[in-house]
FIKOLZA-1660 file (N, C-alpha, C; in steps of 0.1 Angstrom, whole numbers, plus 5000, padded with zeros to 4 digits):
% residues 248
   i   px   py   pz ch aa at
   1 3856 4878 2156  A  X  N
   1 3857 4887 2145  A  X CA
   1 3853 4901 2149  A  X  C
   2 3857 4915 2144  A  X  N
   2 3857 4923 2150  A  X CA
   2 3850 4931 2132  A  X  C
   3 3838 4937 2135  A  X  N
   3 3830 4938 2126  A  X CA
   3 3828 4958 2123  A  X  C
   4 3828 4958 2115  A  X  N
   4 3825 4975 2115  A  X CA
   4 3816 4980 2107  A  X  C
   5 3806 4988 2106  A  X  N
   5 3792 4989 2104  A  X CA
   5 3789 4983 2091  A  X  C
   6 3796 4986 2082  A  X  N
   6 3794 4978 2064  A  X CA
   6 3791 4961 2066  A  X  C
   7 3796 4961 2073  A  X  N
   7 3802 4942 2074  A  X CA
   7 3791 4936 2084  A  X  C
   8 3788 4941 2094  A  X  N
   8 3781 4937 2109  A  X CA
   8 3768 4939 2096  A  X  C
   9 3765 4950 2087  A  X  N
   9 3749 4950 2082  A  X CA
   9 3747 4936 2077  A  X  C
  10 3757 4927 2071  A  X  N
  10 3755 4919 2059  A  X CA
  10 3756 4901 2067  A  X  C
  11 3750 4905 2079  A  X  N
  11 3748 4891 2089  A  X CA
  11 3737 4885 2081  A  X  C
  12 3736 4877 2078  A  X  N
  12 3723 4869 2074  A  X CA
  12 3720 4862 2089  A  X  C
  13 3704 4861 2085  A  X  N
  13 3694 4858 2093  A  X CA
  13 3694 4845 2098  A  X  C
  14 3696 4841 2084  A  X  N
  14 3696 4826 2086  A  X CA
  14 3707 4818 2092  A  X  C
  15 3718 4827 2088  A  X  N
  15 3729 4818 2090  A  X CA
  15 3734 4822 2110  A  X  C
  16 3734 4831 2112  A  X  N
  16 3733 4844 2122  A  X CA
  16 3726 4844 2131  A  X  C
  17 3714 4840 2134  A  X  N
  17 3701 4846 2136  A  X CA
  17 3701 4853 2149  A  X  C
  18 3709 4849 2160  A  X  N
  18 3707 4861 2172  A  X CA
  18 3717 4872 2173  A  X  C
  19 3729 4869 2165  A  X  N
  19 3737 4877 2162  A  X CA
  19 3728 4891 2149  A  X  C
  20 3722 4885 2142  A  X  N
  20 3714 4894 2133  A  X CA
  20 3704 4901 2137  A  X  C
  21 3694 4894 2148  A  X  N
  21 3687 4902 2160  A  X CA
  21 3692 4912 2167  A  X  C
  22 3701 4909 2173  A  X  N
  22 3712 4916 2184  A  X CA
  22 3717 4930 2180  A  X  C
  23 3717 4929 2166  A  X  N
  23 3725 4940 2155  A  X CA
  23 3715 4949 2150  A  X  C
  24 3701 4942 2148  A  X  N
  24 3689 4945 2145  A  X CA
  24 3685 4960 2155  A  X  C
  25 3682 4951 2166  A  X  N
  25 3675 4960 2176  A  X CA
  25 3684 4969 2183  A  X  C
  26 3701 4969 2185  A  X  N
  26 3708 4977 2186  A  X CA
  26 3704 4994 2175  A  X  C
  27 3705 4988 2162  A  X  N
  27 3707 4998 2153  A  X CA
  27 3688 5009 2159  A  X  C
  28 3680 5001 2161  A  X  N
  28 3667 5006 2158  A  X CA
  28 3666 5015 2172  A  X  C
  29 3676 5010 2181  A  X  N
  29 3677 5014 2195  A  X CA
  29 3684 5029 2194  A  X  C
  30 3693 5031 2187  A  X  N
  30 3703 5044 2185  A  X CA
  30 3695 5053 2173  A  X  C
  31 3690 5049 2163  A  X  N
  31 3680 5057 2158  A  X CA
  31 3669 5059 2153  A  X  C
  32 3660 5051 2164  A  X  N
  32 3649 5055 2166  A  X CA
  32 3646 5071 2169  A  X  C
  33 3636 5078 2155  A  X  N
  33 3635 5092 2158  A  X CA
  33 3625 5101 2166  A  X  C
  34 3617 5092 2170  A  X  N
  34 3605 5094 2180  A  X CA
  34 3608 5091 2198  A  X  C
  35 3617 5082 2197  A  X  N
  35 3620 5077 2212  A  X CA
  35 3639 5075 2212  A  X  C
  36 3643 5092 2215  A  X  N
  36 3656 5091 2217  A  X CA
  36 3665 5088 2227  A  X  C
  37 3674 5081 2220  A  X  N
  37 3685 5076 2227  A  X CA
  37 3692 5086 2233  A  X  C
  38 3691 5086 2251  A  X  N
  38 3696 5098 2256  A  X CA
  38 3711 5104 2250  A  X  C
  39 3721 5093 2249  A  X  N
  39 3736 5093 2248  A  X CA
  39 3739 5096 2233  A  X  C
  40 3742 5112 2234  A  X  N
  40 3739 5117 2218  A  X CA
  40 3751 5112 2211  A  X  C
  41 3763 5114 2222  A  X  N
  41 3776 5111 2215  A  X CA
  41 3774 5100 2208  A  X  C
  42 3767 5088 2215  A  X  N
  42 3766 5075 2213  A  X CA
  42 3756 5078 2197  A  X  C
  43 3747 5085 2197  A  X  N
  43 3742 5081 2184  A  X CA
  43 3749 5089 2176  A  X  C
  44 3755 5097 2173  A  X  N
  44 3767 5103 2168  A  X CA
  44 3773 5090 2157  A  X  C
  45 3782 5084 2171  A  X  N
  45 3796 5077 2165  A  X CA
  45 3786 5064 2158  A  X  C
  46 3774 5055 2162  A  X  N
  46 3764 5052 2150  A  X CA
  46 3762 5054 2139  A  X  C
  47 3758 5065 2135  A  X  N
  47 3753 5069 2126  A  X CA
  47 3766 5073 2118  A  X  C
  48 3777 5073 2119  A  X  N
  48 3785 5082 2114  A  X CA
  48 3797 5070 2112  A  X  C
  49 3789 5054 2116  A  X  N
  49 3798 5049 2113  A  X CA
  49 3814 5045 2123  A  X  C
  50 3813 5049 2133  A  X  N
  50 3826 5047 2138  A  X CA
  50 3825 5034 2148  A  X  C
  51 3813 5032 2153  A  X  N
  51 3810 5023 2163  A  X CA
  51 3819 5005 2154  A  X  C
  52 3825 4997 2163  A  X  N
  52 3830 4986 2158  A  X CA
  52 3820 4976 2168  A  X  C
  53 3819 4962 2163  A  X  N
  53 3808 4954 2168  A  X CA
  53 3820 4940 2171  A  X  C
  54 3813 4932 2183  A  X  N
  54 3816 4919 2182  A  X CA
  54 3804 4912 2187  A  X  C
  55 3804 4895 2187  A  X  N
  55 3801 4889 2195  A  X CA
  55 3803 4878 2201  A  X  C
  56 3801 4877 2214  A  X  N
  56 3808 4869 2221  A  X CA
  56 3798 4856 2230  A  X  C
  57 3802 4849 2236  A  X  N
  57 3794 4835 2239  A  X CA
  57 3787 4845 2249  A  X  C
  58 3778 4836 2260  A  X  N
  58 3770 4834 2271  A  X CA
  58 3781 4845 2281  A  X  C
  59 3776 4855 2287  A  X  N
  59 3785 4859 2294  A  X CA
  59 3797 4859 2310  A  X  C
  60 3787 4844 2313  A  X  N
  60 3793 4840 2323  A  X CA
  60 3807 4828 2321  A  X  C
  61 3803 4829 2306  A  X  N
  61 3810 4814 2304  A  X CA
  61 3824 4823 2304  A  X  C
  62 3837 4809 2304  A  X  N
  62 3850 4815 2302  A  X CA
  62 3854 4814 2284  A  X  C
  63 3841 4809 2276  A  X  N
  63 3848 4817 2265  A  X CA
  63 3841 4826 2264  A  X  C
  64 3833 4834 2271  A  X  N
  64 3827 4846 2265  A  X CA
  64 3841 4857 2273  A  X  C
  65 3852 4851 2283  A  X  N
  65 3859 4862 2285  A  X CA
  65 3870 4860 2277  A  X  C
  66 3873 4848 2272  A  X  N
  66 3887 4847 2259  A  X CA
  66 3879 4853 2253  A  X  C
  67 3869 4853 2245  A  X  N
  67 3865 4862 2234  A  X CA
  67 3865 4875 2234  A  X  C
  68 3858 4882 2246  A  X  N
  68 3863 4895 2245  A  X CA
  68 3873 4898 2249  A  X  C
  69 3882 4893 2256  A  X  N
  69 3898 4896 2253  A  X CA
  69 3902 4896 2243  A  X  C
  70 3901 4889 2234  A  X  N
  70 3906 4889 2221  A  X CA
  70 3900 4900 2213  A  X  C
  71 3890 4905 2211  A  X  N
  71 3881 4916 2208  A  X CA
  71 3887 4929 2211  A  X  C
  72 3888 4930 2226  A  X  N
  72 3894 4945 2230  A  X CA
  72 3907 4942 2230  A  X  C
  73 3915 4932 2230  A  X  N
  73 3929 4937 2222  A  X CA
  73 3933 4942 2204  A  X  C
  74 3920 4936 2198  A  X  N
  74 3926 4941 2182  A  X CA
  74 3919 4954 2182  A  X  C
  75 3907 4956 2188  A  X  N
  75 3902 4970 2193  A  X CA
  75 3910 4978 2193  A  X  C
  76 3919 4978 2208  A  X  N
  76 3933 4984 2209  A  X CA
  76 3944 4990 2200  A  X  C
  77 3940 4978 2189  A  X  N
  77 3952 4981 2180  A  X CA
  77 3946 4992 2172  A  X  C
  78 3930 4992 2167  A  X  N
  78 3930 5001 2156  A  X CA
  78 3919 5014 2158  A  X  C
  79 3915 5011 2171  A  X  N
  79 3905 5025 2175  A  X CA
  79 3906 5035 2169  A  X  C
  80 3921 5042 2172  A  X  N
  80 3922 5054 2169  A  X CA
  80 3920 5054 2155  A  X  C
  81 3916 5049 2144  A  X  N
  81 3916 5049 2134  A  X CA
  81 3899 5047 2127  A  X  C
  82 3891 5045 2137  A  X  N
  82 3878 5043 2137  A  X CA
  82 3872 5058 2137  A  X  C
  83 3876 5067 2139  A  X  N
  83 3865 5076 2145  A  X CA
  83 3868 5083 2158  A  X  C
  84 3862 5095 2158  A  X  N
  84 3869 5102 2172  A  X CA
  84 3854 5095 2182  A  X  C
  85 3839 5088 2173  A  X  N
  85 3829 5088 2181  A  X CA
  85 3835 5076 2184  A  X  C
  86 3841 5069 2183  A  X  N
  86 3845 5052 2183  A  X CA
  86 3839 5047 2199  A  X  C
  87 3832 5033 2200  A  X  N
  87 3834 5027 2206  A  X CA
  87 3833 5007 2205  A  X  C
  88 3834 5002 2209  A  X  N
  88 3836 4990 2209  A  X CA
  88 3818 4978 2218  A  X  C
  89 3811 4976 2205  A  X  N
  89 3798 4968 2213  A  X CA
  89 3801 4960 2209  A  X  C
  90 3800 4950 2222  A  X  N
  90 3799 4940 2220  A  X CA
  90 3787 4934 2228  A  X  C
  91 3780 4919 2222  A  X  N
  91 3768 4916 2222  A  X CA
  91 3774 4895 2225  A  X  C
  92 3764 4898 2238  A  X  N
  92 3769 4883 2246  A  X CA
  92 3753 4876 2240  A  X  C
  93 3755 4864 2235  A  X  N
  93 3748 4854 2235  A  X CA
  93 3741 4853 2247  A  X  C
  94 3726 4853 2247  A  X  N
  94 3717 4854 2257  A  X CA
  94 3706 4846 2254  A  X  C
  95 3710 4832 2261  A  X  N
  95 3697 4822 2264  A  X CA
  95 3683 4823 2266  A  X  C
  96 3675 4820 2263  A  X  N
  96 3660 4825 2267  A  X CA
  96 3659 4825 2281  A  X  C
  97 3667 4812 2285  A  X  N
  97 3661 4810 2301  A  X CA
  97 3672 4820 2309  A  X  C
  98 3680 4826 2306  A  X  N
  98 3687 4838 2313  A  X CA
  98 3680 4850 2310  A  X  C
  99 3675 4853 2300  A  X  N
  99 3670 4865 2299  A  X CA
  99 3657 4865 2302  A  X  C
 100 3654 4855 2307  A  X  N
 100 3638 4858 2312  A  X CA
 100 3642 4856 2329  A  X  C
 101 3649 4849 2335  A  X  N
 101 3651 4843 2348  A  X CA
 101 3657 4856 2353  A  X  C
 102 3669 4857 2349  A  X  N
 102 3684 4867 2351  A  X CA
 102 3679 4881 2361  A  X  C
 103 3680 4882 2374  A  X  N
 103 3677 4896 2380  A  X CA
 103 3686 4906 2373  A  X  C
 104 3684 4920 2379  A  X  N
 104 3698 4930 2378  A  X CA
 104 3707 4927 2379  A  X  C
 105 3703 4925 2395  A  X  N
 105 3717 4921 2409  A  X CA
 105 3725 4909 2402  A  X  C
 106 3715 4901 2394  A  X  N
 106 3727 4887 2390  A  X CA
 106 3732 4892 2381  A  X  C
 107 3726 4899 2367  A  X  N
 107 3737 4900 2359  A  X CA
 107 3745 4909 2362  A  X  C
 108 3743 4920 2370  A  X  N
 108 3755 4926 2376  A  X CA
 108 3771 4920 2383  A  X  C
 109 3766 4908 2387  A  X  N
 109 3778 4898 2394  A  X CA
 109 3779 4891 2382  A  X  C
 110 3774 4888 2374  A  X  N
 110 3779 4886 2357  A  X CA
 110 3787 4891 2350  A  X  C
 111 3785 4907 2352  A  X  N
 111 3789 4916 2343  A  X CA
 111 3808 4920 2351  A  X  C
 112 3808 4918 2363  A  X  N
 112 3818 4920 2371  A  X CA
 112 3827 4905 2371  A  X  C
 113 3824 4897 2371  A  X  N
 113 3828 4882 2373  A  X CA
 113 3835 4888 2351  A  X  C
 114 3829 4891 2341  A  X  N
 114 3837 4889 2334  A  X CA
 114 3842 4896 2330  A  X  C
 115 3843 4912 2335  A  X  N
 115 3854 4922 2336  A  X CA
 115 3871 4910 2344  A  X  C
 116 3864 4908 2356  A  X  N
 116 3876 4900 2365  A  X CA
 116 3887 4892 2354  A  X  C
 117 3877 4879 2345  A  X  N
 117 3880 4872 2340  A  X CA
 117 3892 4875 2325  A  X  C
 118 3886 4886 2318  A  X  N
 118 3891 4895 2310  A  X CA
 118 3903 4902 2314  A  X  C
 119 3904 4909 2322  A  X  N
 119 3914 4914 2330  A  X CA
 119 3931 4906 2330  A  X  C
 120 3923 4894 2337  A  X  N
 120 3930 4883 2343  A  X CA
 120 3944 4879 2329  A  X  C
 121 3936 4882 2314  A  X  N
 121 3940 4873 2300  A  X CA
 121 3946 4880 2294  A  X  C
 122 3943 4899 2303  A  X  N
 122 3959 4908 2298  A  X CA
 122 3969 4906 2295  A  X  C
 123 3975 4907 2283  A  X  N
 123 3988 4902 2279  A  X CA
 123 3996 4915 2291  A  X  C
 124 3994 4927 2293  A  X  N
 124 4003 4938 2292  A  X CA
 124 3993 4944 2309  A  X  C
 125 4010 4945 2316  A  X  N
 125 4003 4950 2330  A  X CA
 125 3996 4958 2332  A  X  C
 126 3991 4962 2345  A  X  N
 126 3982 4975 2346  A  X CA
 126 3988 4986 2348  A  X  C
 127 3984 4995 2340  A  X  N
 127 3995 5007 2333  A  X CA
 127 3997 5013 2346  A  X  C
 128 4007 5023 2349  A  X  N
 128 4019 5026 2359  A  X CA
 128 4004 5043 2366  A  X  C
 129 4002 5046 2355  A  X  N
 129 3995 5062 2355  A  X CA
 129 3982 5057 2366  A  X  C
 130 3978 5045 2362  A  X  N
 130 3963 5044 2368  A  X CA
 130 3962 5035 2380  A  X  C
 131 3962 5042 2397  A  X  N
 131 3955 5034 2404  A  X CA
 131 3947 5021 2405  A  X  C
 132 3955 5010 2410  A  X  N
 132 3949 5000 2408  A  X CA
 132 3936 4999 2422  A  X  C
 133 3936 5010 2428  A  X  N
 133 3921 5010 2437  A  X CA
 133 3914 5015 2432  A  X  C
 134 3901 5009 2426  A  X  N
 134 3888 5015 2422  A  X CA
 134 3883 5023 2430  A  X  C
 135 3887 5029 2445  A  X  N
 135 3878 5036 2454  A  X CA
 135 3888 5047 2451  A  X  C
 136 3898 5052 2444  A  X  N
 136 3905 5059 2438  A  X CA
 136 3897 5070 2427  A  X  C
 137 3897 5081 2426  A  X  N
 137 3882 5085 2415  A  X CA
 137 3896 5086 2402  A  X  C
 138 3902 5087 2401  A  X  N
 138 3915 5084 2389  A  X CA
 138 3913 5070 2384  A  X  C
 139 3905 5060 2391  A  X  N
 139 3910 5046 2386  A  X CA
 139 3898 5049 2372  A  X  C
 140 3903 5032 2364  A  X  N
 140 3893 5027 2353  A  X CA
 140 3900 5020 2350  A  X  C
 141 3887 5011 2344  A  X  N
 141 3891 4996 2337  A  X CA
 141 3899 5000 2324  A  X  C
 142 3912 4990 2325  A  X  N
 142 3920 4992 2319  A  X CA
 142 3923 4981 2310  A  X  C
 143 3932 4979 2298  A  X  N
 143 3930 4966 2291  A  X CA
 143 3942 4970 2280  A  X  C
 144 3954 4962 2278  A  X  N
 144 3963 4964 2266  A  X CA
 144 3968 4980 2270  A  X  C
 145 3975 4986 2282  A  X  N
 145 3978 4996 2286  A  X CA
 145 3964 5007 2278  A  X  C
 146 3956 5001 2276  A  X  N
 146 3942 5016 2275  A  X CA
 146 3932 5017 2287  A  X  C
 147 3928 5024 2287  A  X  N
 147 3915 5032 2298  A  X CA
 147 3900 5032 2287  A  X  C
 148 3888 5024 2294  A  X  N
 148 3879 5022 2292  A  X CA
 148 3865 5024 2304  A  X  C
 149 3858 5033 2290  A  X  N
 149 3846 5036 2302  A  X CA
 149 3836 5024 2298  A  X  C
 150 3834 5012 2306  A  X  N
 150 3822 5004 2308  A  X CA
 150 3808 5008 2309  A  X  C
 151 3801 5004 2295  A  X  N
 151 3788 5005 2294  A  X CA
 151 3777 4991 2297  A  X  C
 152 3767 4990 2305  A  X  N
 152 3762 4976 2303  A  X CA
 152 3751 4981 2306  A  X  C
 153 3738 4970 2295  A  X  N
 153 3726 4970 2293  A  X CA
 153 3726 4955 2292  A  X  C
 154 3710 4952 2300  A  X  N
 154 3705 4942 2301  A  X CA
 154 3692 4939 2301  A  X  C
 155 3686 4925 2297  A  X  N
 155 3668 4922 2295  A  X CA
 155 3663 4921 2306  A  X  C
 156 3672 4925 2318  A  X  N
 156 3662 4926 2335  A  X CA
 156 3661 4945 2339  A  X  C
 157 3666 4950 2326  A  X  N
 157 3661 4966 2331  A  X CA
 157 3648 4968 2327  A  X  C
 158 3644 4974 2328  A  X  N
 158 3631 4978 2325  A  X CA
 158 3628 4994 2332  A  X  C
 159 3631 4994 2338  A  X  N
 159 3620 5011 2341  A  X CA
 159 3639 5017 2338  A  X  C
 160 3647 5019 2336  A  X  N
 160 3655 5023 2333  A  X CA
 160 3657 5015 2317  A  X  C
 161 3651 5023 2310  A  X  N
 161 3656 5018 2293  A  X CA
 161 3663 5022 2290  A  X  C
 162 3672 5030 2291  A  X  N
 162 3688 5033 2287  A  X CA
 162 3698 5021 2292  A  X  C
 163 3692 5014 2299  A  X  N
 163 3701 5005 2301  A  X CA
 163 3692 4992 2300  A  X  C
 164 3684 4991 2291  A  X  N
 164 3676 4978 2287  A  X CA
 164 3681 4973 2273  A  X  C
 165 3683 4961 2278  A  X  N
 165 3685 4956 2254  A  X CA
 165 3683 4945 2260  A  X  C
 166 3676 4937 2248  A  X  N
 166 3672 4920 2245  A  X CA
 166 3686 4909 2250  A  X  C
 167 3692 4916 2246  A  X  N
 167 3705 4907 2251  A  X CA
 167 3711 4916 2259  A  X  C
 168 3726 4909 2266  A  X  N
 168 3732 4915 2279  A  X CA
 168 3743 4915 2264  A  X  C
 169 3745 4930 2269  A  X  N
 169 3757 4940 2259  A  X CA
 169 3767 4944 2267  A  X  C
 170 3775 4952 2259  A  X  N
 170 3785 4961 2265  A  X CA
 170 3788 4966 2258  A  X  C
 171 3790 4985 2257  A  X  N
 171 3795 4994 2250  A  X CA
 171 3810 5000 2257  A  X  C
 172 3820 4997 2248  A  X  N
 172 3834 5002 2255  A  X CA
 172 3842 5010 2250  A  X  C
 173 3838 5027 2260  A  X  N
 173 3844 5036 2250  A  X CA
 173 3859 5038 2255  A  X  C
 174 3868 5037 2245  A  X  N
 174 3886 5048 2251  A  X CA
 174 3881 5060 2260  A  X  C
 175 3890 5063 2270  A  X  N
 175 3888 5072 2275  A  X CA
 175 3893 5082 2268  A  X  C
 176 3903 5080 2259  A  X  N
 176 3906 5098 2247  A  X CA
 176 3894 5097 2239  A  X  C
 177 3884 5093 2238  A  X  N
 177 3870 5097 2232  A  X CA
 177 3863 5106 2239  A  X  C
 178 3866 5100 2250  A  X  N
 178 3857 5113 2262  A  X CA
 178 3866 5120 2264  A  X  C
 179 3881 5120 2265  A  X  N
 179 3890 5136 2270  A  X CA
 179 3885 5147 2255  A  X  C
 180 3884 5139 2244  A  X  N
 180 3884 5143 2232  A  X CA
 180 3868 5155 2232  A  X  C
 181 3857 5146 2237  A  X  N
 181 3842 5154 2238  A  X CA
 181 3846 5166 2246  A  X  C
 182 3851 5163 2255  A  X  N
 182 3853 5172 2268  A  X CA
 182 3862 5181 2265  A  X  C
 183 3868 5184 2258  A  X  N
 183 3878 5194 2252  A  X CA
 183 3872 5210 2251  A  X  C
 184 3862 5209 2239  A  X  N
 184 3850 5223 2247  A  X CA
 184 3844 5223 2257  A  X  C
 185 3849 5226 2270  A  X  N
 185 3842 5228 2277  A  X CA
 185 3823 5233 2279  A  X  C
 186 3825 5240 2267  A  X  N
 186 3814 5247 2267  A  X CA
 186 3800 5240 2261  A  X  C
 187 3807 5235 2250  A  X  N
 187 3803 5225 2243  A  X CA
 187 3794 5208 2250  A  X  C
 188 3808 5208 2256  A  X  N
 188 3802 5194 2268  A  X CA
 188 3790 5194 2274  A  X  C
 189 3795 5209 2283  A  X  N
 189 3780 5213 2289  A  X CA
 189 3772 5209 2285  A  X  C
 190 3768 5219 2274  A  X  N
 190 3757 5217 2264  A  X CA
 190 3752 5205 2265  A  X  C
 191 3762 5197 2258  A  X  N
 191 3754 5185 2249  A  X CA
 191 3751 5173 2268  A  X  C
 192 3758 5177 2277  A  X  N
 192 3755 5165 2290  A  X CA
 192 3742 5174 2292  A  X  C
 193 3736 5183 2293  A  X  N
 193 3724 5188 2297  A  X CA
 193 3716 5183 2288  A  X  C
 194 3716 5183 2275  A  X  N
 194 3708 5176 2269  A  X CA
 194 3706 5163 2274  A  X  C
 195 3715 5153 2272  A  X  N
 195 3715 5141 2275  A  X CA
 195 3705 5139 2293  A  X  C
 196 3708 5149 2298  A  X  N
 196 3702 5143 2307  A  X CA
 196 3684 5148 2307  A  X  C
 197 3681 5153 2297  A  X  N
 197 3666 5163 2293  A  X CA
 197 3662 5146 2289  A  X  C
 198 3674 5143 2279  A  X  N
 198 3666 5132 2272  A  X CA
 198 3667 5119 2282  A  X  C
 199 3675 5114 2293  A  X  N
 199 3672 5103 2305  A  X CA
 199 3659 5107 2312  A  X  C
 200 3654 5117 2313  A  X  N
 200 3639 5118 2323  A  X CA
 200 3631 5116 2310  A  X  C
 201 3632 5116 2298  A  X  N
 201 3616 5113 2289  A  X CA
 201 3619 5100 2285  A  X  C
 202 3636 5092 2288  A  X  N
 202 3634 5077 2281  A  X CA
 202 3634 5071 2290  A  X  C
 203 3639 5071 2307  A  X  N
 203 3639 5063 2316  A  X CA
 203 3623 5067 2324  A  X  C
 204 3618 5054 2327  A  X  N
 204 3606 5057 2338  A  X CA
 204 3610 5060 2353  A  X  C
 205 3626 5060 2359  A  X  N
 205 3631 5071 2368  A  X CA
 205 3638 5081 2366  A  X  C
 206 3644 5086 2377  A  X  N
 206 3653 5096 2372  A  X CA
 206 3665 5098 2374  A  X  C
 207 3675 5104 2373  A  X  N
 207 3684 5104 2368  A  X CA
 207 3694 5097 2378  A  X  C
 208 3703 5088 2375  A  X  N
 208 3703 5079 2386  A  X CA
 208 3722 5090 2393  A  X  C
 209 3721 5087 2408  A  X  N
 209 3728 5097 2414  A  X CA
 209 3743 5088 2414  A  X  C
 210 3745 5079 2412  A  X  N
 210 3760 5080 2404  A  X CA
 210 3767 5086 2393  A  X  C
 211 3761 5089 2387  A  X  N
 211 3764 5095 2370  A  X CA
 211 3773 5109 2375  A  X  C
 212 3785 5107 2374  A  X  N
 212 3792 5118 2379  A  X CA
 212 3805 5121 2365  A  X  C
 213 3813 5129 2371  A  X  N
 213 3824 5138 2361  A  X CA
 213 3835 5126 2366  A  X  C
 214 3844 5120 2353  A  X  N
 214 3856 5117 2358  A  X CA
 214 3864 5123 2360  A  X  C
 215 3874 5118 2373  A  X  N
 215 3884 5124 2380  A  X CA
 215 3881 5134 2391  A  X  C
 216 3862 5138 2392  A  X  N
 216 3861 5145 2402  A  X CA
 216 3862 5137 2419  A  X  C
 217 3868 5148 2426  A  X  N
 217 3868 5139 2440  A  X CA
 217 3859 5130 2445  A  X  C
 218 3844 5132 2440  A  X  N
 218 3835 5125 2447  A  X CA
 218 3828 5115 2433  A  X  C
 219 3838 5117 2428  A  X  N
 219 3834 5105 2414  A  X CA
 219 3841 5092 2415  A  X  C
 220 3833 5081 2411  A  X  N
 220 3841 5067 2412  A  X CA
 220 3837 5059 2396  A  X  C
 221 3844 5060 2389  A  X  N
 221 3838 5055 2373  A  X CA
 221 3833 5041 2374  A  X  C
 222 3838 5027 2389  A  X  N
 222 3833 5017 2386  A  X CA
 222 3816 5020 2388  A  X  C
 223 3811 5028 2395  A  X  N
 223 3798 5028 2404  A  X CA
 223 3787 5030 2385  A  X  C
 224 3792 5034 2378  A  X  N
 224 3783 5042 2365  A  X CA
 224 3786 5029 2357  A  X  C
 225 3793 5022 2359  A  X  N
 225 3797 5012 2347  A  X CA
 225 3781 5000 2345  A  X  C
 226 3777 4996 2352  A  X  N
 226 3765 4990 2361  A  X CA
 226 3754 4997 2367  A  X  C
 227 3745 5000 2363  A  X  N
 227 3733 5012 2364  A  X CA
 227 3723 5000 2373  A  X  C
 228 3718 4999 2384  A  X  N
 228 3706 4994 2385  A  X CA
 228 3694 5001 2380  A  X  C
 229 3685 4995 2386  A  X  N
 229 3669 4998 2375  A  X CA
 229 3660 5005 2383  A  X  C
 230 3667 5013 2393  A  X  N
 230 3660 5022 2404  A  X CA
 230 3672 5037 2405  A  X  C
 231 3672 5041 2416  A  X  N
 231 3679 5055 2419  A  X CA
 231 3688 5053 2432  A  X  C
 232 3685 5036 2437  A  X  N
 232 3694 5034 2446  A  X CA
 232 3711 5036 2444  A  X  C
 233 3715 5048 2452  A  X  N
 233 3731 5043 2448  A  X CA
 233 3737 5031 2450  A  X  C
 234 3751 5030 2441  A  X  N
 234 3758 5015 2440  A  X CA
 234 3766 5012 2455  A  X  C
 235 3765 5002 2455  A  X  N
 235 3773 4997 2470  A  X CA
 235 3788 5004 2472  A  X  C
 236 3793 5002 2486  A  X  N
 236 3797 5015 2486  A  X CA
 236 3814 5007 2485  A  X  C
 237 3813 4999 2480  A  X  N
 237 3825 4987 2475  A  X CA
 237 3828 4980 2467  A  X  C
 238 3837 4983 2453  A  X  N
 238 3841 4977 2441  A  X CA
 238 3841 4963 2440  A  X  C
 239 3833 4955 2436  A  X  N
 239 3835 4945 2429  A  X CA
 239 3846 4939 2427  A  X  C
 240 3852 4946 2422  A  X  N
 240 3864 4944 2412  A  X CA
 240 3878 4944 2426  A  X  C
 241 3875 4953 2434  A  X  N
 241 3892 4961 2441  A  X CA
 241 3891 4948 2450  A  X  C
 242 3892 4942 2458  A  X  N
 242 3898 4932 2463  A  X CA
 242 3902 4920 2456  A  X  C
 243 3901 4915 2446  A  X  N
 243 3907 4904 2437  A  X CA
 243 3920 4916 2429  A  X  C
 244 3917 4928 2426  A  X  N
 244 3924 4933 2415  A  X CA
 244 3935 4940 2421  A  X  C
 245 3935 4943 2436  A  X  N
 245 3943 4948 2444  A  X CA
 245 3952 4941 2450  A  X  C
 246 3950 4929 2455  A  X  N
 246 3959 4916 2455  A  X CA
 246 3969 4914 2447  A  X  C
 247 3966 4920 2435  A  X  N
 247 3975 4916 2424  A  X CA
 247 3983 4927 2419  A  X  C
 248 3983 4937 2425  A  X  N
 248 3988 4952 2421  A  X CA
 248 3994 4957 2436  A  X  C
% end
């Protein structure tokens, strides 16, 4: 079920309970007014209502990747109708003994293992416009002919809290959300300098040196999708481009 902020509030506890948690500490995470959430856009389209919610199994399982296939296809259908802040969280069922055991590095081969899987349950090919090589700075995860920028947080971050939550999430914005922010240039500016004023007072490092401009030459959108919990850059090899390149 694909939930939108009226509906996602009225989870009962009882009936719910980590789906109600999940929703809980999301909300308190985006506006909390003492300890800000770097990603203003992000508390924006929150607060303002545009954000849509699911949730989906255990993330390694194969129905946590039918589920969010199914999720980001009716997504597809009505985004544009959400909000120009719109994005799509979704919130994976997270075991005690995974979120206490679970490294970075593993749920990062988690987090890629069910992009792969998702991918795979596309009704609709990979659109004609977009490079199927992620070492391409044009490419992005794509889904139901749309372009999606991958967000993932998880309970093995810690010195990086922009990318810590009690459960293993994912925030999935359209890429016309971001052509749409980016439109004033001037504006953009602005508000990415902020955001990054606010990553050095929320994260206990600093600013991690993937975080680049899409479409610039030396940008790769898979490297930012997956943040480790240090300043190490990402490996210097997509995940994703040898299974996904085989097939394109």
């Amino acid at each position: 079920m694909l939930y939108d902020q009226a509906r996602v509030k009225e989870l009962s506890l009882k009936e719910n309970a980590w789906k109600y948690e999940a929703y809980r500490h999301f909300a308190m995470k985006l506006s909390d007014p003492s300890y800000l959430f770097p990603c203003i856009p992000a508390t924006i389209g929150f607060k303002r209502g545009h954000f849509r919610y699911g949730f989906i199994g255990e993330p390694s399982s194969g129905q946590a990747a039918a589920e969010m296939a199914l999720l980001l296809e009716r997504y597809g259908e009505e985004a544009r109708s959400c909000g120009k802040y719109t994005s799509l969280v979704l919130f994976c069922e997270t075991p005690k003994e995974l979120a206490d055991n679970c490294t970075v590095e593993e749920y990062k081969e988690i987090f890629w293992r069910l992009l792969l899987k998702v991918r795979a349950l596309d009704k609709h090919d990979w659109p004609a416009r977009i490079p199927a090589d992620p070492h391409d700075p044009v490419w992005e995860y794509c889904f139901g002919q749309e372009q999606y920028f991958m967000y993932c947080a998880t309970p093995a971050h810690r010195l990086r809290q922009s990318r810590y939550f009690p459960y293993f999430i994912l925030a999935i914005t359209p890429r016309w959300v971001l052509v749409e922010f980016n439109s004033s240039s001037e504006s953009a500016a602005q508000i990415k300098s902020k955001i990054r004023e606010r990553v050095l007072q929320y994260d206990a490092v600093g600013i991690h040196p993937d975080l680049n401009s899409y479409g610039s030459k030396d940008n790769f959108e898979w490297k930012q999708y997956f943040l480790g919990d240090d300043t190490a850059p990402s490996n210097s090899r997509c995940p994703f481009a040898d299974i996904h390149l085989k097939k394109n």
